[in-house]
VOPAGU-2260 file (C-alpha; in pm, 1 decimal, decimal comma):
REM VOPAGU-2260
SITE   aa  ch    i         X         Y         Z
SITE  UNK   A    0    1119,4     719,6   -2665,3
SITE  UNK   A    1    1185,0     396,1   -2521,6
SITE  UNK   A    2     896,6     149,5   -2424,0
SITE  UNK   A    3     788,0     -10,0   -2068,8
SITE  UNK   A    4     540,9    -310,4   -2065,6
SITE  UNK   A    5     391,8    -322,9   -1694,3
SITE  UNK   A    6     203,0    -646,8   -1646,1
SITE  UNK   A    7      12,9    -602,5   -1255,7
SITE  UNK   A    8    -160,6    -830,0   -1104,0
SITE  UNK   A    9    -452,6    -637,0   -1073,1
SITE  UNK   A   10    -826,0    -587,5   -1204,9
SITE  UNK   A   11    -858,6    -334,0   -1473,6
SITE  UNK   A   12   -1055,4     -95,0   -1274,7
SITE  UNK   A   13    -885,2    -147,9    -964,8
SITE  UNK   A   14    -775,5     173,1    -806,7
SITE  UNK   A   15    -399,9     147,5    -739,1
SITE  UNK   A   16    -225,3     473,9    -689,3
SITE  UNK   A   17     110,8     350,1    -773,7
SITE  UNK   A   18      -2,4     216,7   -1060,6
SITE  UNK   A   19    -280,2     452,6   -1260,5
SITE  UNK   A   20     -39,3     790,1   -1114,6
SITE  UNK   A   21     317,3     691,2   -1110,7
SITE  UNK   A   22     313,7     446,5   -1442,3
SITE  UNK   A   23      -2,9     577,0   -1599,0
SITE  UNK   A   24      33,2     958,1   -1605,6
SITE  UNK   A   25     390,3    1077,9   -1448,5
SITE  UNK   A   26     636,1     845,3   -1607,7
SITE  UNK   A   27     479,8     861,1   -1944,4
SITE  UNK   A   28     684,7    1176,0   -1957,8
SITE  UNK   A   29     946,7     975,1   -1984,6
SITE  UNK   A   30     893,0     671,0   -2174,9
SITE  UNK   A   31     576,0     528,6   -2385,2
SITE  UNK   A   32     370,1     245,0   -2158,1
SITE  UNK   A   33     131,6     -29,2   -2181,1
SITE  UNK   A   34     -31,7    -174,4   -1859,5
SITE  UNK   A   35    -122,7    -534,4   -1868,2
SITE  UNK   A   36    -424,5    -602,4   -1618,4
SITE  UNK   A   37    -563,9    -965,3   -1510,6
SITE  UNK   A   38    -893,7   -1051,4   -1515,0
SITE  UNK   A   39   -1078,2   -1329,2   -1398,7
SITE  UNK   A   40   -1428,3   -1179,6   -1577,8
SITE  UNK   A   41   -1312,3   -1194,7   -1876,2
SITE  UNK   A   42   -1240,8   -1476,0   -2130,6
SITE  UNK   A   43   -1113,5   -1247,5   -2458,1
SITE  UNK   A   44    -818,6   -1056,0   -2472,3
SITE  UNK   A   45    -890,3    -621,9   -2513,1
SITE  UNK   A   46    -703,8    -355,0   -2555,8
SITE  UNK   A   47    -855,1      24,0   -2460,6
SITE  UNK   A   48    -548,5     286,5   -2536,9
SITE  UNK   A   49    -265,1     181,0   -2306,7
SITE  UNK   A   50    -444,8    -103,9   -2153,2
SITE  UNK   A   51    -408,7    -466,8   -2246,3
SITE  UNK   A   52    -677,8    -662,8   -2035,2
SITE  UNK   A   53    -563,0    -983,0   -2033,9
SITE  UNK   A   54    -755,0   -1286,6   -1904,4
SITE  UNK   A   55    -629,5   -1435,9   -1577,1
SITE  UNK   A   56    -614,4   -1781,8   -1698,9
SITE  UNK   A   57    -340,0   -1659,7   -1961,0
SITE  UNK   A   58    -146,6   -1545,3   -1717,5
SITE  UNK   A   59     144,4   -1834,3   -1654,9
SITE  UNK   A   60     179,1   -1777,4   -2075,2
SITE  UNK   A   61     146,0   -1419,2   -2086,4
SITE  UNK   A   62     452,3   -1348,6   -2302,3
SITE  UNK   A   63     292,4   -1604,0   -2570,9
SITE  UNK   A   64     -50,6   -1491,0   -2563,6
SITE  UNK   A   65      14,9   -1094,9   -2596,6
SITE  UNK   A   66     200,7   -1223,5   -2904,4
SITE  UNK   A   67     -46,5   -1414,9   -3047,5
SITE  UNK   A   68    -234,9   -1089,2   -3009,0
SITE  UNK   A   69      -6,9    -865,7   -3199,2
SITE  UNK   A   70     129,8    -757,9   -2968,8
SITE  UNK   A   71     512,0    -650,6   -3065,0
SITE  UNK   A   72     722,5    -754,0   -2770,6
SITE  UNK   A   73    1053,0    -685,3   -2898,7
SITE  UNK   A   74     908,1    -298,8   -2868,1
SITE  UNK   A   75     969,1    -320,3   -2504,5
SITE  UNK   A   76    1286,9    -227,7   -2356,5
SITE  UNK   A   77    1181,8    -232,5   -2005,8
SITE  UNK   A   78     928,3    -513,5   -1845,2
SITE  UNK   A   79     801,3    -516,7   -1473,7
SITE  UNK   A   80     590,9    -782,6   -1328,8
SITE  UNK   A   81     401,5    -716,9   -1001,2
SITE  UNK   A   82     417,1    -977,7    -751,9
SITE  UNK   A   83     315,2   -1297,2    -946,7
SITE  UNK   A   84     630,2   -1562,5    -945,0
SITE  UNK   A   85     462,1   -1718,2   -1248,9
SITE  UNK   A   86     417,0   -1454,3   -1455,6
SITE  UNK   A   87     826,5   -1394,3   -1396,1
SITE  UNK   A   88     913,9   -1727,7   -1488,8
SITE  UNK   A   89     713,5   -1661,9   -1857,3
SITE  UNK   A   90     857,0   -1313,4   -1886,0
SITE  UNK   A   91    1237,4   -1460,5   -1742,5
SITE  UNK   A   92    1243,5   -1713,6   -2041,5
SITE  UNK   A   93    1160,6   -1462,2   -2346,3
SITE  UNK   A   94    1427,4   -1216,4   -2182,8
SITE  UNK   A   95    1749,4   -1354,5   -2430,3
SITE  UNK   A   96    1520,3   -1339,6   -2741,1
SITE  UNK   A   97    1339,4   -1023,5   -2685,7
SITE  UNK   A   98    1657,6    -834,9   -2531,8
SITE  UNK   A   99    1409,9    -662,9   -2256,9
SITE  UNK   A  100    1554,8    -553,0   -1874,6
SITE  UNK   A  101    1290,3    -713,3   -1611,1
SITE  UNK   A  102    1169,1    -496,4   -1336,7
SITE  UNK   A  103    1045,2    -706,0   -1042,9
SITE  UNK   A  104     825,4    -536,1    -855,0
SITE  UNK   A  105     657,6    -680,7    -493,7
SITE  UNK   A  106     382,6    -494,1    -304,8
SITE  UNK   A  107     413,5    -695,6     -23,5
SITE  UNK   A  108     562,2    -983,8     130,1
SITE  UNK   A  109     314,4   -1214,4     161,5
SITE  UNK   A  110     476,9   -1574,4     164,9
SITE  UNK   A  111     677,7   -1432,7     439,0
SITE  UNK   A  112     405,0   -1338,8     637,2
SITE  UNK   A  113     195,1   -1623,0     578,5
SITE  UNK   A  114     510,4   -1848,6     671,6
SITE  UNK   A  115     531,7   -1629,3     995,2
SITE  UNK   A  116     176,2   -1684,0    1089,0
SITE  UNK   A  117     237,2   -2103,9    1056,8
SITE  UNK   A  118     521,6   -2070,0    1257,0
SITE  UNK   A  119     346,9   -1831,9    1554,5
SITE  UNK   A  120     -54,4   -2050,6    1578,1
SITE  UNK   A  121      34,1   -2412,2    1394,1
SITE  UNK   A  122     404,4   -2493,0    1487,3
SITE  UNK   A  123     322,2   -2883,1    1382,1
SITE  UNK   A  124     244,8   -2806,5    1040,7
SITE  UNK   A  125     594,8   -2847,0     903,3
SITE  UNK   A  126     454,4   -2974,9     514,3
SITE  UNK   A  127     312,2   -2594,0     507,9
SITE  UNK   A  128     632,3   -2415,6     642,9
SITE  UNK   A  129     845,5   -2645,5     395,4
SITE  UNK   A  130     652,8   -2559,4     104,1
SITE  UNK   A  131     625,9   -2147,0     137,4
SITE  UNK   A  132    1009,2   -2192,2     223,2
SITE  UNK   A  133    1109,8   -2354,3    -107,0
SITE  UNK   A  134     850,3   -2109,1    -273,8
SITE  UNK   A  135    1035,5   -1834,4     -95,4
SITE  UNK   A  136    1361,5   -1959,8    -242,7
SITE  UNK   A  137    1234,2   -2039,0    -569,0
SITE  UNK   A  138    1120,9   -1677,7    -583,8
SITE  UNK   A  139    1457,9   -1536,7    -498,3
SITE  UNK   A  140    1615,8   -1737,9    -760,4
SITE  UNK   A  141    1468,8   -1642,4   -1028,2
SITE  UNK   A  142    1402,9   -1234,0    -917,8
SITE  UNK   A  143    1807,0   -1280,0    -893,0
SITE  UNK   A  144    1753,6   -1337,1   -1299,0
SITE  UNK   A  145    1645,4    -970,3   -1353,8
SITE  UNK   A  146    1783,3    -612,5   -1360,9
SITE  UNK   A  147    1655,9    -410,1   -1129,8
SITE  UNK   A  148    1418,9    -526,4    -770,8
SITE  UNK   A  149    1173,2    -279,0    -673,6
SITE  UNK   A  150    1032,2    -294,3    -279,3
SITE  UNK   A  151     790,4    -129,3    -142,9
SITE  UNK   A  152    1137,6      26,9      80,5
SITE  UNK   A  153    1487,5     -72,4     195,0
SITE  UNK   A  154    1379,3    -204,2     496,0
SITE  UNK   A  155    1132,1    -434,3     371,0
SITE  UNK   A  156    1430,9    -521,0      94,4
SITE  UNK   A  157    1651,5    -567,4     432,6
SITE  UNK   A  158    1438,4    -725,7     619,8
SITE  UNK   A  159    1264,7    -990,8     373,9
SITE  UNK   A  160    1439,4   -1044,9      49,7
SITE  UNK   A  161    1840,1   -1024,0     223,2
SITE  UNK   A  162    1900,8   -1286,0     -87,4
SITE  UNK   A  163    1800,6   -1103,2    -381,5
SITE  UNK   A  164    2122,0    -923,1    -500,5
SITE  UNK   A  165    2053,8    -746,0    -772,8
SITE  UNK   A  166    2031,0    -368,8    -760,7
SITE  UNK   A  167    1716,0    -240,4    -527,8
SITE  UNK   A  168    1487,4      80,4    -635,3
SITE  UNK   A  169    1214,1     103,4    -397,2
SITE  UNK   A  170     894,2     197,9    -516,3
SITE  UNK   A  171     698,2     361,2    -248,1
SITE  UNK   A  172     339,2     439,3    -233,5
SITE  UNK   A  173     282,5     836,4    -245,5
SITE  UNK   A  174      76,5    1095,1    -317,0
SITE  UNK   A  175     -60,6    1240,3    -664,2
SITE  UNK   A  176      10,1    1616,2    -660,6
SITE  UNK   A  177    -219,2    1699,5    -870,8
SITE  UNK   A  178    -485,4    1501,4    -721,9
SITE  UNK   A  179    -520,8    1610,0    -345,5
SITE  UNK   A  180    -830,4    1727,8    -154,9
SITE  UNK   A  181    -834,8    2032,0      59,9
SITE  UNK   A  182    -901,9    1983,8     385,1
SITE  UNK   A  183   -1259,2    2051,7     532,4
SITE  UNK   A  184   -1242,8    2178,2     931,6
SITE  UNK   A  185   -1499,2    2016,9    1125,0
SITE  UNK   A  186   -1774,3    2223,8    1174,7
SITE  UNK   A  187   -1839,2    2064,6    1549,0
SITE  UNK   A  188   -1581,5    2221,4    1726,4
SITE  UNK   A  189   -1672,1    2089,8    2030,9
SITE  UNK   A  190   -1624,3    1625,3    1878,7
SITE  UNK   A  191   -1313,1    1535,7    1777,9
SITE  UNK   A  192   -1326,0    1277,8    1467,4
SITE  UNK   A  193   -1107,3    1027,0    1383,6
SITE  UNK   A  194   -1099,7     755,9    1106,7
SITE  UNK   A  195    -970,1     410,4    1029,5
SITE  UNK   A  196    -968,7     332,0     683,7
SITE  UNK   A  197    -897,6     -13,1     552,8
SITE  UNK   A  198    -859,5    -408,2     662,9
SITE  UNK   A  199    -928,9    -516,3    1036,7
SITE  UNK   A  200    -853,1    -909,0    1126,2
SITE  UNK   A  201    -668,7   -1051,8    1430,6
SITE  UNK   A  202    -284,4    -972,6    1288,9
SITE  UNK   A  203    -393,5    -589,2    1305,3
SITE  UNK   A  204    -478,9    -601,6    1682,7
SITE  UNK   A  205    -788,3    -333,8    1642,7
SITE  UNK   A  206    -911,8    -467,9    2009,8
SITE  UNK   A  207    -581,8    -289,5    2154,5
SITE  UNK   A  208    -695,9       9,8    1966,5
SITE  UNK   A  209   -1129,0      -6,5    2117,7
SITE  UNK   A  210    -983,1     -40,1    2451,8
SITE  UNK   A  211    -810,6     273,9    2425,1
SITE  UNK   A  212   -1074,4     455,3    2324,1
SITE  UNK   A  213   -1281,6     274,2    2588,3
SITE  UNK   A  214   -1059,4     426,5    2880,7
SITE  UNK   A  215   -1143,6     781,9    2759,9
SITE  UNK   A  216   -1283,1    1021,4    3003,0
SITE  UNK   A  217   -1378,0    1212,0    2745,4
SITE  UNK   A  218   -1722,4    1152,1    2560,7
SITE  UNK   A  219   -1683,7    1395,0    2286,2
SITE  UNK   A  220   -1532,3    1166,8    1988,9
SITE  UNK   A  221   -1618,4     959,9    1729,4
SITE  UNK   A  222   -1439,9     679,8    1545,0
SITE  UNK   A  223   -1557,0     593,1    1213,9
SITE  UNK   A  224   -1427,6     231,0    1068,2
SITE  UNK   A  225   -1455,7     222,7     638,9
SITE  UNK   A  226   -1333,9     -93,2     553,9
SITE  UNK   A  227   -1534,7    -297,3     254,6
SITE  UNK   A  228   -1508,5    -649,8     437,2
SITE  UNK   A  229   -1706,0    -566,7     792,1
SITE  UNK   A  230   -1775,1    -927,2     966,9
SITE  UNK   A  231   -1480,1    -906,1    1143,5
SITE  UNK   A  232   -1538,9    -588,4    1308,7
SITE  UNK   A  233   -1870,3    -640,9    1337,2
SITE  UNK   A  234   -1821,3    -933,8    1573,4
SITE  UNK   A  235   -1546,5    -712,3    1748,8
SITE  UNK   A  236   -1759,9    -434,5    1837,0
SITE  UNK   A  237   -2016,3    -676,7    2015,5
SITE  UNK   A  238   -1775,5    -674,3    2273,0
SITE  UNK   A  239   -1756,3    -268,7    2332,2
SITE  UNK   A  240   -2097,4    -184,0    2360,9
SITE  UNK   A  241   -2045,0     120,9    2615,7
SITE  UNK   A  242   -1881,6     302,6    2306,8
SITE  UNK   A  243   -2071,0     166,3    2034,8
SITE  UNK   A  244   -2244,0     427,0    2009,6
SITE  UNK   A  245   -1959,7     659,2    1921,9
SITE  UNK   A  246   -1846,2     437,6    1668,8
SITE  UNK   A  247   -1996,4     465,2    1300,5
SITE  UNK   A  248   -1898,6     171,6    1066,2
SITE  UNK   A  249   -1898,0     257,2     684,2
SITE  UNK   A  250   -1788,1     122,7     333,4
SITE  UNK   A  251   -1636,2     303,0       8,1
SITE  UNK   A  252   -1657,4     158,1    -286,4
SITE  UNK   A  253   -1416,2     366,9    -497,1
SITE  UNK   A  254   -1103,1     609,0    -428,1
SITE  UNK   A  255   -1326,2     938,1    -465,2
SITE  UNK   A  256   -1602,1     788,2    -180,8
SITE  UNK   A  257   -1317,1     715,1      67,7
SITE  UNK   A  258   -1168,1    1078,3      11,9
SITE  UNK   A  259   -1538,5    1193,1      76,5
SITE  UNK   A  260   -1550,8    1026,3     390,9
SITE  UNK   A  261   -1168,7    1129,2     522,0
SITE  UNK   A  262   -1250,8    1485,4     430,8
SITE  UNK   A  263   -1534,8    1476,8     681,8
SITE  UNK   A  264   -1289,7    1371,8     970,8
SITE  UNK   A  265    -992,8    1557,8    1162,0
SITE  UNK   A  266    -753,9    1274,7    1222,6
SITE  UNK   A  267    -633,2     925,1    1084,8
SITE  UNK   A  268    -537,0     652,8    1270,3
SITE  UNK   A  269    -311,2     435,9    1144,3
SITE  UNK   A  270    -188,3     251,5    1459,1
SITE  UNK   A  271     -10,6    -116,3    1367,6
SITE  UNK   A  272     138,3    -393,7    1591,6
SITE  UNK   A  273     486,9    -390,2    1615,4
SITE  UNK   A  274     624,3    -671,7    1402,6
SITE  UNK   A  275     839,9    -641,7    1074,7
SITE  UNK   A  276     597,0    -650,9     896,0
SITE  UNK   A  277     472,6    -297,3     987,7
SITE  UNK   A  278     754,0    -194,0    1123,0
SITE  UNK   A  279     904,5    -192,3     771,1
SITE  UNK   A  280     691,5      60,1     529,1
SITE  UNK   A  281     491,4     323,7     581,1
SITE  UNK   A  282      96,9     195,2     593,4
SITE  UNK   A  283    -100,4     318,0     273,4
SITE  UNK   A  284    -342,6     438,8     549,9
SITE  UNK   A  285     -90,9     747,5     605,9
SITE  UNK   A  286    -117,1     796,1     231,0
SITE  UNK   A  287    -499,2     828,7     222,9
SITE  UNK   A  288    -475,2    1087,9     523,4
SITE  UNK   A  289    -197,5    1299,6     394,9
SITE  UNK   A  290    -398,7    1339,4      13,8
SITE  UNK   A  291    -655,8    1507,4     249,0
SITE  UNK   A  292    -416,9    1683,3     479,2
SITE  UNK   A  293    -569,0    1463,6     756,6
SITE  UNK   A  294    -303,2    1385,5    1047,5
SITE  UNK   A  295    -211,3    1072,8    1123,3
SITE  UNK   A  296    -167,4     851,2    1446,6
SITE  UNK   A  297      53,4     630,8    1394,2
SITE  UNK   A  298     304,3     378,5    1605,7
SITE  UNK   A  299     610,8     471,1    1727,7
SITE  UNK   A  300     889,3     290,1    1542,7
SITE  UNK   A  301    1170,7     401,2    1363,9
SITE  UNK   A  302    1049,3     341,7     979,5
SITE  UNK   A  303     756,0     594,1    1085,0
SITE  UNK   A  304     987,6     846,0    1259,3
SITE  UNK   A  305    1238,7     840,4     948,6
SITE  UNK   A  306     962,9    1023,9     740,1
SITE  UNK   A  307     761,2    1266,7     995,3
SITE  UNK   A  308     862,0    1497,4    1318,2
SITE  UNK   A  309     695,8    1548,9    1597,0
SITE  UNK   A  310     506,2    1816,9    1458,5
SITE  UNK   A  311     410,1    1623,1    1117,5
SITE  UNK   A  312     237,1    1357,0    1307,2
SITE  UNK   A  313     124,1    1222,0    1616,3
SITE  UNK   A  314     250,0     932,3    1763,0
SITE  UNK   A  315     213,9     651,6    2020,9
SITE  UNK   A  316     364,0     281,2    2155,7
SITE  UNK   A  317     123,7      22,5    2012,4
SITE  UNK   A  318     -19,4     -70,7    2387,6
SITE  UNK   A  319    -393,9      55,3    2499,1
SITE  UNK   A  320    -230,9     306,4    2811,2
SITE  UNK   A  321      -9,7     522,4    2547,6
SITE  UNK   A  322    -280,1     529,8    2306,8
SITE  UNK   A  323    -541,9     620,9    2540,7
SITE  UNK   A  324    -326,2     888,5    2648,2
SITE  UNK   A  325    -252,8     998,4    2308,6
SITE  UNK   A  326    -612,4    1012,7    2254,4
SITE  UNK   A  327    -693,9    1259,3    2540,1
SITE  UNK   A  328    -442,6    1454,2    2378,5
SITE  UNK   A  329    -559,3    1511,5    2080,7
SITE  UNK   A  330    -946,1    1543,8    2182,1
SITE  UNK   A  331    -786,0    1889,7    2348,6
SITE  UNK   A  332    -619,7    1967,7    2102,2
SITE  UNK   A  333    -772,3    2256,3    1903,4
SITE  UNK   A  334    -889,1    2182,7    1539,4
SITE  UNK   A  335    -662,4    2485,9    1375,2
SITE  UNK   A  336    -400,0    2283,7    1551,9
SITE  UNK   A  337    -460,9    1940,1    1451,6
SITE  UNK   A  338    -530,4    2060,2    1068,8
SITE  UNK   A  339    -162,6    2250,7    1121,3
SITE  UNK   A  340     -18,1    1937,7    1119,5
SITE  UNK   A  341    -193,9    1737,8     864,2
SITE  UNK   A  342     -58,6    2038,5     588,0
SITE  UNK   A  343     283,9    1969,1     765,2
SITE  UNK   A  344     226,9    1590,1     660,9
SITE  UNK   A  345      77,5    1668,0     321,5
SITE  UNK   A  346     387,8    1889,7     269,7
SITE  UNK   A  347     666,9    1638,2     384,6
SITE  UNK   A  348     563,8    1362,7     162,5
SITE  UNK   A  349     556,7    1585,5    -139,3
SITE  UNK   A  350     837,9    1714,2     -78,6
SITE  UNK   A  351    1044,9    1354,9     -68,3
SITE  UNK   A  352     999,6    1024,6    -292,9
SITE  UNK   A  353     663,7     991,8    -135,8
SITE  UNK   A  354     560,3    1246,4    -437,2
SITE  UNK   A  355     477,5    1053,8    -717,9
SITE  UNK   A  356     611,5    1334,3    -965,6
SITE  UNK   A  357     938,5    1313,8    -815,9
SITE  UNK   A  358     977,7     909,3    -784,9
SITE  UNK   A  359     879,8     921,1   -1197,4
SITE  UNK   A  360    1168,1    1126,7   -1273,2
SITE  UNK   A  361    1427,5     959,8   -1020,5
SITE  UNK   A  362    1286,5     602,8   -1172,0
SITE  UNK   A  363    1295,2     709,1   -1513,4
SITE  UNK   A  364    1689,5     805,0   -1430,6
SITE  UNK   A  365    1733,8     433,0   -1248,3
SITE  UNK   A  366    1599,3     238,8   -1554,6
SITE  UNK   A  367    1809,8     426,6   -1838,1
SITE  UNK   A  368    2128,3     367,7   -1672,5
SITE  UNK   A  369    2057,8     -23,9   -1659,2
C-alpha cells in the first residue's frame, strides 16, 4: 500500500474535519498515513500511532528534523503540506532525492484577503501591498513546483490562484457519514430558533444581519451567537438593546459541544457579504448545520445555488430588507417544514463530494494516476 505524509499546520488536538475524517479514517482505505501536527507547546518531537507532533519551531526544517527522528522519508510516495509557504520550500528541496509527489493544499486565501483589506481602509500603505504581492508570487512559484494543487473549490482556484498551473483537485469541506446527529424538533412550537456559529468581526457585516432581525414584527425568535472569541460581538450588541433580550451569546469548546448546541436550534444562518471571498466556497457554517440536519440561511450567490435548491435551503440578498423578509418567513414556517429541508440538505451533500467517503475514494483515484 503506498504511503502519504500529511504535514498541517494545525495543533494536535485541533478539531479539523477534513483532516481527522477524510485523511485520518476514510482514505486510510486506500493508502497507509502519517499526520504531522505543529505545536507551539511543545519543545520534543512525539509520535502517538499515526501522529508525528512536531514542534513549531522545526517547522521551516521539517524534512530534516523528522529524519533525524527516524523517520524514513523515502517511505512516502505522496506529501501534502497545508497552507505554510515555508514548510513547501523544505519539503520542495528533498523532492529529487526522496522521489515523493507534493500535494499543496490551501484552506484559505489569506494573503489575498489581507492584501484586499490594505487596498479597501489604508490605500497609502504601498510597503504592505508590495510585500504580500511578492509573497503572493513567491507562493505561486514554488506551488507551480508540485504535482497536484488542492483548493478549497474551483472557484476559489479561479478566482485567487489563476497562476498556479499545475493540475487542481479541490478538497472541499464535508460531512462525516458516519458521524451525523439526528435532528431534535424544538419542543416550543410556538419560537422559532436560529443559530450563528463561528467568527464575527467587521469583514462579516453581522450589524446587517441584527438589523434584520430588529425590523421583525414578530417577537417569537431567538438568535443564539457561539463563537469562542466574543468582544467583538459583545460591543456590537450594545447597540441593539430592544432585541437583546432575544439574543443568547454562547461558546463551545470542542466539536461535540457545538453539535449539542445546533441540535437544540431549528435553523442556521450562515449569511456572508458578497465579495469573492465568500462568494467562492461554501462557508463551513453550512457544514456544521447539515451534520445536524439543521437548514441553512444562506446568501444568494451562485457558488451557494450550485450545491442546494430552493427546497434544500433558504436563501436571501445580503441587505437587512431581504433578510428581514426572509426571516418573517421562516418564523411561519412550520417546524415539520423547516426540519424537511434540513434532511434535504443533509442528503444533498452526502450525496456529492461534500461526503467525505466519496471525496476519499475520488482522491485516492487523483493521486495514483500522478
Amino acid at each position: 500500500m503506498k504511503k502519504i505524509l500529511y504535514i498541517t499546520d494545525q495543533e494536535e488536538y485541533s478539531e479539523n474535519g477534513t483532516i481527522s475524517s477524510l485523511f485520518d479514517i476514510y482514505l486510510k482505505e486506500y493508502f497507509d498515513i502519517d499526520i504531522v501536527y505543529m505545536t507551539k507547546y511543545k519543545f520534543s518531537f512525539s509520535k502517538k500511532g499515526n501522529h508525528l507532533i512536531v514542534p513549531l519551531s522545526k517547522q521551516k526544517h521539517i524534512i530534516e528534523y523528522l529524519i533525524r527522528r527516524d523517520i524514513d522519508i523515502s517511505s512516502y510516495d505522496f506529501v501534502f503540506v497545508r497552507n505554510k509557504k515555508t514548510v513547501l520550500e523544505n519539503v520542495l528541496r528533498f523532492k529529487s532525492k526522496y522521489n515523493y509527489k507534493i500535494i499543496y493544499r490551501v484552506s484559505y486565501p489569506i494573503k489575498h484577503h489581507k492584501l484586499e483589506y490594505i487596498d479597501s481602509f489604508f490605500p497609502y500603505s504601498l510597503v504592505k501591498k508590495y510585500q504580500y504581492k511578492k509573497k503572493i508570487n513567491k507562493r505561486d512559484t514554488l506551488v507551480n513546483k508540485c504535482d497536484l494543487f488542492s483548493p478549497a473549490s474551483i472557484e476559489v482556484k479561479n478566482e485567487f490562484y489563476s497562476n498556479i498551473n499545475i493540475e487542481t483537485f479541490p478538497i472541499f469541506t464535508g460531512l462525516d457519514p458516519n458521524n451525523l446527529n439526528e435532528h431534535i424538533l424544538s419542543n416550543d412550537k410556538n419560537i422559532k430558533k436560529f443559530i450563528y456559529v463561528g467568527s464575527i468581526d467587521s469583514v462579516r457585516q453581522f450589524d446587517v444581519i441584527l438589523d434584520a432581525f430588529s425590523k421583525l414584527k414578530d417577537t417569537n425568535w431567538q438568535l443564539t451567537i457561539s463563537t469562542t472569541k466574543k468582544m467583538f460581538i459583545i460591543d456590537l450588541l450594545k447597540h441593539y438593546s430592544h432585541i437583546r433580550n432575544n439574543i443568547n451569546l454562547i461558546s463551545a469548546m470542542s466539536l461535540k459541544e457545538l453539535r449539542y448546541q445546533i441540535n437544540q436550534h431549528d435553523i442556521g444562518i450562515a449569511l456572508m457579504p458578497r465579495n469573492r471571498f465568500y462568494d467562492t466556497v461554501l462557508s463551513d457554517k453550512v457544514i456544521d448545520y447539515s451534520s445536524c440536519s439543521l437548514p441553512s440561511l444562506l446568501t444568494k450567490n451562485n457558488k451557494n445555488s450550485s450545491i442546494f435548491d430552493n427546497d434544500e435551503a433558504y436563501f436571501s440578498e445580503f441587505n437587512t430588507n431581504d433578510i428581514a423578509n426572509k426571516l418573517e418567513d421562516i418564523i411561519n414556517f412550520t417546524h415539520d417544514d423547516i426540519s424537511l429541508v434540513g434532511n434535504k440538505a443533509q442528503k444533498k451533500l452526502l450525496s456529492i463530494k461534500r461526503n467525505y467517503k466519496i471525496l476519499a475514494k475520488e482522491l485516492s483515484e487523483k493521486l495514483i494516476s500522478l
